[in-house]
PAFI-836595 format. One record per residue: residue number from 0; x negated, y negated, z negated of N, C-alpha, C, O in turn; residue in one letter. Coordinates in steps of 0.1 Angstrom, whole numbers. Layout:
<kekols>
KEKOL  num    n_X    n_Y    n_Z   ca_X   ca_Y   ca_Z    c_X    c_Y    c_Z    o_X    o_Y    o_Z  residuo
KEKOL  NUM      X      Y      Z      X      Y      Z      X      Y      Z      X      Y      Z        a
...
</kekols>
This chain:
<kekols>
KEKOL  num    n_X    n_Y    n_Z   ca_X   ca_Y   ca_Z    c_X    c_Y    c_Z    o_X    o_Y    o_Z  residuo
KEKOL    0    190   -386    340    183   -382    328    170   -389    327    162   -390    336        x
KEKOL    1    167   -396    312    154   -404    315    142   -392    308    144   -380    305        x
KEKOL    2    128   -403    308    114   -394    304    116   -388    286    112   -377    282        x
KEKOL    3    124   -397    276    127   -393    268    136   -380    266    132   -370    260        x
KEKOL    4    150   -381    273    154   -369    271    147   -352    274    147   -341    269        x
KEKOL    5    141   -359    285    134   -341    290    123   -341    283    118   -329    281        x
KEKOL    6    115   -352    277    106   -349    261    116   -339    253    117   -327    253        x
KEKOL    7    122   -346    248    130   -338    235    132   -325    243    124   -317    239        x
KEKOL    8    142   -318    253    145   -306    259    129   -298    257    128   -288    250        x
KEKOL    9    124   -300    260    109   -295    265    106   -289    251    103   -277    249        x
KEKOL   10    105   -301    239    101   -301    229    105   -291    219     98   -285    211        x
KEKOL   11    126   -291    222    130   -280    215    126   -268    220    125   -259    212        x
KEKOL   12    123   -264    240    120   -253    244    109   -248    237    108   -236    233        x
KEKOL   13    101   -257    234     87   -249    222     89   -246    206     84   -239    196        x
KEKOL   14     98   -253    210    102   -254    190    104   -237    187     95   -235    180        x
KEKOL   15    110   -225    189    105   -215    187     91   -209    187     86   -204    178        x
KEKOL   16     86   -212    200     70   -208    201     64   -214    192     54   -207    191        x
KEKOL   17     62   -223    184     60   -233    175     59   -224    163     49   -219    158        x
KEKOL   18     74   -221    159     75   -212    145     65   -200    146     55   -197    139        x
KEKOL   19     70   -194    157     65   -182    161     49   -181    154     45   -173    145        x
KEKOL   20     42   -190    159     26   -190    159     22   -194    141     11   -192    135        x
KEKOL   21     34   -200    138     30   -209    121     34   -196    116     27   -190    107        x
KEKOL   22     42   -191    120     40   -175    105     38   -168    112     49   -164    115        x
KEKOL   23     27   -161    120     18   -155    125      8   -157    117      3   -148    110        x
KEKOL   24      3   -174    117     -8   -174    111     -9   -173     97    -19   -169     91        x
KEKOL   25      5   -179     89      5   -178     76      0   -162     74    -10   -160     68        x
KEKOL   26      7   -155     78      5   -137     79    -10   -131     82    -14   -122     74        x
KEKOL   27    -18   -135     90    -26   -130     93    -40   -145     93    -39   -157     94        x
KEKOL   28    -51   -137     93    -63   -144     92    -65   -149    108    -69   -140    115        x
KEKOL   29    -62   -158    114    -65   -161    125    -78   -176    124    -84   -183    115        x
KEKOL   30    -77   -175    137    -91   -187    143    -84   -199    139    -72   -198    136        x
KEKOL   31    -93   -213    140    -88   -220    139    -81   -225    153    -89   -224    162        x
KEKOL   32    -71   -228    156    -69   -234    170    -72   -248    175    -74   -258    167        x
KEKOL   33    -72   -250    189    -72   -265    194    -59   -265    199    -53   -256    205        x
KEKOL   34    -56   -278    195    -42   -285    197    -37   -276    213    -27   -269    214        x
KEKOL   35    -47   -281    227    -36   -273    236    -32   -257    237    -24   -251    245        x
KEKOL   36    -44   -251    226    -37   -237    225    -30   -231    215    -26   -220    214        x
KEKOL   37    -27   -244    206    -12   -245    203      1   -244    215     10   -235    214        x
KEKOL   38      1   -250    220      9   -256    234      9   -244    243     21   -240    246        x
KEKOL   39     -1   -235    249      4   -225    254      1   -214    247     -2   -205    255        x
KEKOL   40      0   -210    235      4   -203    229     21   -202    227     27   -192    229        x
KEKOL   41     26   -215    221     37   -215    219     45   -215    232     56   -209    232        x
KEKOL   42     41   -218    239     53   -219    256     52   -204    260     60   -199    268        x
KEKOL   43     41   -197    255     43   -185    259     50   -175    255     54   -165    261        x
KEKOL   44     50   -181    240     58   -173    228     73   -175    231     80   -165    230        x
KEKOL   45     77   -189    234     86   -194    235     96   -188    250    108   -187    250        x
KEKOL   46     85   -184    260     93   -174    268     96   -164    269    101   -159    279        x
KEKOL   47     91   -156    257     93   -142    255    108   -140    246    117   -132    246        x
KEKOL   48    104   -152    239    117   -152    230    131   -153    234    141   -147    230        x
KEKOL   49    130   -165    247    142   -166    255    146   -152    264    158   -147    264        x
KEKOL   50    133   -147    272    138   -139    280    145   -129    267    155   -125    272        x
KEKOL   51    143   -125    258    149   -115    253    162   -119    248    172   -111    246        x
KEKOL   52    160   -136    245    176   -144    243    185   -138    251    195   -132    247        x
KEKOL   53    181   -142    264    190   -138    274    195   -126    273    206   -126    279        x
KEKOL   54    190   -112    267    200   -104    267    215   -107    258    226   -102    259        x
KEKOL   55    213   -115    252    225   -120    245    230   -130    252    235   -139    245        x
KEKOL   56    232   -131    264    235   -142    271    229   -162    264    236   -172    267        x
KEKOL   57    220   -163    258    217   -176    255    206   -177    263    197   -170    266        x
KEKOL   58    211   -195    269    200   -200    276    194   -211    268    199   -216    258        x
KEKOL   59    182   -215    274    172   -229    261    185   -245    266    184   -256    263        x
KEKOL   60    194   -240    272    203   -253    274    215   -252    262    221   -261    258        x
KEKOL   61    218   -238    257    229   -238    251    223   -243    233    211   -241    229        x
KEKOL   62    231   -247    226    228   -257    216    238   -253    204    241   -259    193        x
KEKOL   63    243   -239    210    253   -240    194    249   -235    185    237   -231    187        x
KEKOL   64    253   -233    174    249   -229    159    245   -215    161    234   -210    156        x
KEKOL   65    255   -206    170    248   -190    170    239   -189    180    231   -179    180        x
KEKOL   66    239   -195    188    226   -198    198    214   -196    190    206   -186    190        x
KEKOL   67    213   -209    180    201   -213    173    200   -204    159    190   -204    152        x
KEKOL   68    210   -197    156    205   -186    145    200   -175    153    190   -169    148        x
KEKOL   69    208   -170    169    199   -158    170    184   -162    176    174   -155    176        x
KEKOL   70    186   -173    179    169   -177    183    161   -179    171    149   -179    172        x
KEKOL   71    165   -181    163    156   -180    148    153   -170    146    141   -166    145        x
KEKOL   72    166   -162    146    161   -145    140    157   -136    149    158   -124    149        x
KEKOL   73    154   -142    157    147   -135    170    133   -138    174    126   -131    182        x
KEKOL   74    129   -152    166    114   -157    160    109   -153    153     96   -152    154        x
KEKOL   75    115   -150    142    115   -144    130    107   -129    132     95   -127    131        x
KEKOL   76    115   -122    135    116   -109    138    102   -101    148     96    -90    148        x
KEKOL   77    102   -112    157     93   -114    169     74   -112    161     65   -104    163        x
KEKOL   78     77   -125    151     64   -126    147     57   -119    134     45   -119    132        x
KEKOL   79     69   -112    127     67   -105    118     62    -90    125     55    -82    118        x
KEKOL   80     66    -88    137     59    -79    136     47    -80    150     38    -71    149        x
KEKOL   81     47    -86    158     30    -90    158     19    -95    153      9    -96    158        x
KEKOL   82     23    -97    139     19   -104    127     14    -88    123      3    -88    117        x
KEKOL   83     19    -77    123     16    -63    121      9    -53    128      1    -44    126        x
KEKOL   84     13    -59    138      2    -54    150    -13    -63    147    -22    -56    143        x
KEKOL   85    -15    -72    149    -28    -86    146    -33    -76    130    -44    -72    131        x
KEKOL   86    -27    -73    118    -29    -70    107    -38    -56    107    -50    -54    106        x
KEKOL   87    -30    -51    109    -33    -33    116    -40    -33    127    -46    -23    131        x
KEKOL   88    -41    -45    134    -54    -39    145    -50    -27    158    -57    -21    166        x
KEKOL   89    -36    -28    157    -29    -16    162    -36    -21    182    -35    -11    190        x
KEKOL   90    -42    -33    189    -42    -34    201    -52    -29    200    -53    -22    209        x
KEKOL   91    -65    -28    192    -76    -20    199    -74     -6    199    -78      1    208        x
KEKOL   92    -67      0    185    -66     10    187    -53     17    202    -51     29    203        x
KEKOL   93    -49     11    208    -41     16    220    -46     15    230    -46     23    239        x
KEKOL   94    -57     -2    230    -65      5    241    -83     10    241    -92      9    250        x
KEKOL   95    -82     14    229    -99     20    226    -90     30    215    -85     25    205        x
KEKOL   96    -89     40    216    -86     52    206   -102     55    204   -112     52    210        x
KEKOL   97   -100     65    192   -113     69    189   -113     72    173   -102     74    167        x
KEKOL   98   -125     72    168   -134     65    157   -135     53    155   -129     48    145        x
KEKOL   99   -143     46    165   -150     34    165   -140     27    175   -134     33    184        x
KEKOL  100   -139      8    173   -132      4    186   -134    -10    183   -134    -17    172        x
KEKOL  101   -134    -13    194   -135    -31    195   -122    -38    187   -110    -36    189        x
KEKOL  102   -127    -45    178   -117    -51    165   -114    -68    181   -120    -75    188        x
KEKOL  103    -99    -63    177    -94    -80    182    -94    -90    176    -87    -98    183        x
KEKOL  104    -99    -96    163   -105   -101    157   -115   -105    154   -125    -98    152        x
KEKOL  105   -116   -126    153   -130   -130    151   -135   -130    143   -144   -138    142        x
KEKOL  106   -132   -117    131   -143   -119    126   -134   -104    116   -123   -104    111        x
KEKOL  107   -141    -96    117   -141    -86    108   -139    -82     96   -131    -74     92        x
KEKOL  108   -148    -90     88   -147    -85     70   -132    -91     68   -125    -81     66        x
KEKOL  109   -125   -102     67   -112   -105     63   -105    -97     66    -94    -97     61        x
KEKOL  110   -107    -89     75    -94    -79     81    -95    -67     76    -87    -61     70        x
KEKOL  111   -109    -62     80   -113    -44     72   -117    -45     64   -113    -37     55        x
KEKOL  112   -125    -54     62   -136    -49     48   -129    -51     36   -126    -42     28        x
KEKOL  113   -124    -65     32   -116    -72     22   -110    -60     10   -114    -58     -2        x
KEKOL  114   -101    -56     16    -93    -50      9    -99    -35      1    -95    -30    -10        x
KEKOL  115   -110    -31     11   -118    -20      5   -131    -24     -6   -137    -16    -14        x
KEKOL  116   -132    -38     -4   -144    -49    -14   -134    -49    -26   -138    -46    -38        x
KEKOL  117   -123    -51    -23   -115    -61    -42   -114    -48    -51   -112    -36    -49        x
KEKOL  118   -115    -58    -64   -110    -48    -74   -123    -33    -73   -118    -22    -76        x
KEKOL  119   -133    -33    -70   -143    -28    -73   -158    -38    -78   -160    -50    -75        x
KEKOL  120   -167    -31    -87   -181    -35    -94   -188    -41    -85   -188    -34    -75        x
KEKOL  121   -194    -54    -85   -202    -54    -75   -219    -66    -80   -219    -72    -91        x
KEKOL  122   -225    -66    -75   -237    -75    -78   -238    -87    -68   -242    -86    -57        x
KEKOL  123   -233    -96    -74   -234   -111    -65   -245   -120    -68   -247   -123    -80        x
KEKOL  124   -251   -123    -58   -266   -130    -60   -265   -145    -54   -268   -146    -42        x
KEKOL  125   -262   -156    -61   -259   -169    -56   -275   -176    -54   -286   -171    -58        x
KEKOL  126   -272   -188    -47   -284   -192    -38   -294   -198    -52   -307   -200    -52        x
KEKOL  127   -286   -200    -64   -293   -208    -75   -305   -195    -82   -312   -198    -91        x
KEKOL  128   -304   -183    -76   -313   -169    -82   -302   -165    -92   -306   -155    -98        x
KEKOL  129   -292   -168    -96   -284   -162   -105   -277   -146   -102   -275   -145    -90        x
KEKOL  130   -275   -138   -109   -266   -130   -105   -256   -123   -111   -259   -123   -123        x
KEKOL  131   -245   -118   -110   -235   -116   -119   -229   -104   -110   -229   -101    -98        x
KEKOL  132   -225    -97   -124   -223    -79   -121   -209    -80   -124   -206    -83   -136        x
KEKOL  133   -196    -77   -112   -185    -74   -119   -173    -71   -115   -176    -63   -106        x
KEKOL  134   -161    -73   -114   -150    -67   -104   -147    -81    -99   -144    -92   -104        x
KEKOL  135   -150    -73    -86   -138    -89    -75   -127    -91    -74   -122    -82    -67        x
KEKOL  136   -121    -97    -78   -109    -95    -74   -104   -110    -62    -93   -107    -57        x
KEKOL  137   -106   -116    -60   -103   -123    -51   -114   -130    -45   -123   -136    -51        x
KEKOL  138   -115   -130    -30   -126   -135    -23   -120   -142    -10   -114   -135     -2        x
KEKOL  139   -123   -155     -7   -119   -163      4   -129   -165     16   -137   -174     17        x
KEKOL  140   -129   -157     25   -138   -158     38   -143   -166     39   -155   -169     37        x
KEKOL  141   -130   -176     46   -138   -192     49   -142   -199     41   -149   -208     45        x
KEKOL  142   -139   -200     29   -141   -212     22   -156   -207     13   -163   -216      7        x
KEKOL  143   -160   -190     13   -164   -188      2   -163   -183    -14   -169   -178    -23        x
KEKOL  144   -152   -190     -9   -147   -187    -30   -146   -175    -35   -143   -165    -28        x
KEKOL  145   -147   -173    -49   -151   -160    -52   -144   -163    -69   -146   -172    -76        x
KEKOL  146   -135   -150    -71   -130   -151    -88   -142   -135    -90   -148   -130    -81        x
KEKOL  147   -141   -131   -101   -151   -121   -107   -143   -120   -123   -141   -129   -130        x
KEKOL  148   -139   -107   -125   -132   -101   -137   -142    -97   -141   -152    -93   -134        x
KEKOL  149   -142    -98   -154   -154    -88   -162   -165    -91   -159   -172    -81   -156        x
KEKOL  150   -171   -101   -158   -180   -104   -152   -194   -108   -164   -194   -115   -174        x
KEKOL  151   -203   -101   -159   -219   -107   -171   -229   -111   -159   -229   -108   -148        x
KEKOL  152   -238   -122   -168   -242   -127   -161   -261   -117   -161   -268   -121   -171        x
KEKOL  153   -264   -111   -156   -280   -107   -153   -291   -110   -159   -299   -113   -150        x
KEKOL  154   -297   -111   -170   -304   -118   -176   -324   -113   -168   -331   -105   -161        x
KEKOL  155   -325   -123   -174   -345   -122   -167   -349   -107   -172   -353   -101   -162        x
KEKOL  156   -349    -98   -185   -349    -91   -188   -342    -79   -176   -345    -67   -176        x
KEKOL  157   -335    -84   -169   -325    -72   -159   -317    -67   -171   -315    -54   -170        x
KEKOL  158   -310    -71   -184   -298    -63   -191   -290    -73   -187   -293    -82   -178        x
KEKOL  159   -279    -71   -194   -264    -77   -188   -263    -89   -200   -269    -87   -211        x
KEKOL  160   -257   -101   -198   -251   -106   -212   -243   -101   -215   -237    -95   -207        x
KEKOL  161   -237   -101   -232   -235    -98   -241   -215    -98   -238   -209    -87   -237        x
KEKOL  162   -210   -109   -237   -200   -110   -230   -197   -109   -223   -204   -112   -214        x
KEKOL  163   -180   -106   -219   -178   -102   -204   -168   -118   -201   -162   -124   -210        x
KEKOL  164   -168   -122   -190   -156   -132   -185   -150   -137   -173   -157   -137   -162        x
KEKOL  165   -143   -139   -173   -140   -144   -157   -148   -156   -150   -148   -168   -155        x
KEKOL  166   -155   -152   -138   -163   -163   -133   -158   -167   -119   -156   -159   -110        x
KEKOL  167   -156   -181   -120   -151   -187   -106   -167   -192    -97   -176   -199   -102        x
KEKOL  168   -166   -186    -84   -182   -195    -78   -172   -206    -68   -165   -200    -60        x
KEKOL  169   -171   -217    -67   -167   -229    -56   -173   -223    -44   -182   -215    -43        x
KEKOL  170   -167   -230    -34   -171   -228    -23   -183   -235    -17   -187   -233     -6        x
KEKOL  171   -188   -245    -25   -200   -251    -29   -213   -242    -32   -225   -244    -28        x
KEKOL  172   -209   -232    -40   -224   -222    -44   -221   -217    -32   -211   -216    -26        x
KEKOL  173   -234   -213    -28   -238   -202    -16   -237   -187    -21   -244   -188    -32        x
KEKOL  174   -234   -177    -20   -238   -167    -23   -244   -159    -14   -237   -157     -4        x
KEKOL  175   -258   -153    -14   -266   -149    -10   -267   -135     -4   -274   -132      6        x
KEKOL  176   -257   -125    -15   -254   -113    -11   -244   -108    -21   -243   -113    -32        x
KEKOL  177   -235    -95    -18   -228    -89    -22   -229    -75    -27   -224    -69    -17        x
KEKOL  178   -234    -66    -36   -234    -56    -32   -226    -50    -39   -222    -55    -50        x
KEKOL  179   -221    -35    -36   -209    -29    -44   -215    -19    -51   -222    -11    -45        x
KEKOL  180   -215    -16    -64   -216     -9    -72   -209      6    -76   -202      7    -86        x
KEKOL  181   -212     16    -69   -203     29    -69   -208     34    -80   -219     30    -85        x
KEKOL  182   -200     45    -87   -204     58    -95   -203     69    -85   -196     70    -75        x
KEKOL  183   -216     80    -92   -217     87    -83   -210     97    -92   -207    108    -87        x
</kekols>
């Protein structure tokens, strides 16, 4: 057997761990990675997947068509719902119960806050001194970006303009602060 063949063997051994980690991330807000924690990420994924193969009797040598469908849907299946656990936060809470608990997550607002921010009033204050009062509805962590329904823009006076509209800020404006607007 030469150096190419056991490339390719090796290569499809990851090729699950591989999937595994791409819809993980599509699913959930993750870090950016470096190339070798791609690599054992996936080799690790990749042997979880087999050992559970093996209860079906498939090994990473067998190559047939139902081999490679249950190893799909066994990738599948795998990452969808670690992808729910990562979502839900369900590892701090099993090993920090409580109230309060160490988020496994780098970075918090995309995960908790997000969803309790959208679709409520809010006062956005961009780095240009501008400000605009109005519902969020979509907000991009990393990039920034920010859509606003109903949105007026603050006038020097402190009243509202006259019309309401939808405002896009690029990921180019800075925005300075966020704040949410409740009724009491």
């Amino acid at each position: 057997m030469d150096a190419s063949e056991e490339t390719v063997k090796i290569l499809l051994f990851l090729l699950p761990g591989f999937i595994f980690i791409k819809i993980v991330q599509l699913r959930c807000s993750l870090k950016k990675y470096e190339p070798y924690q791609y690599i054992v990420d996936s080799l690790i994924a990749s042997l979880i997947i087999y050992t559970i193969a093996s209860g079906f009797s498939i090994t990473p040598n067998n190559s047939t068509w139902q081999s490679i469908t249950i190893i799909i849907i066994i990738t599948i299946v795998l990452a969808i719902i670690w992808s729910l656990v990562l979502q839900k936060d369900l590892l701090s809470k099993i090993l920090h119960p409580g109230e309060t608990s160490i988020s496994t997550h780098h970075s918090i607002y995309p995960v908790k806050a997000i969803e309790k921010f959208k679709r409520k009033w809010h006062l956005v204050r961009l780095s240009d001194g501008k400000e605009i009062v109005g519902i969020v509805r979509e907000f991009n962590y990393d990039t920034k970006e920010m859509l606003i329904e109903k949105g007026r823009m603050i006038l020097d006076e402190g009243k509202t303009s006259e019309d309401s509209a939808w405002y896009y800020i690029p990921s180019g404006d800075q925005v300075i602060y966020i704040r949410t607007i409740e009724k009491n």
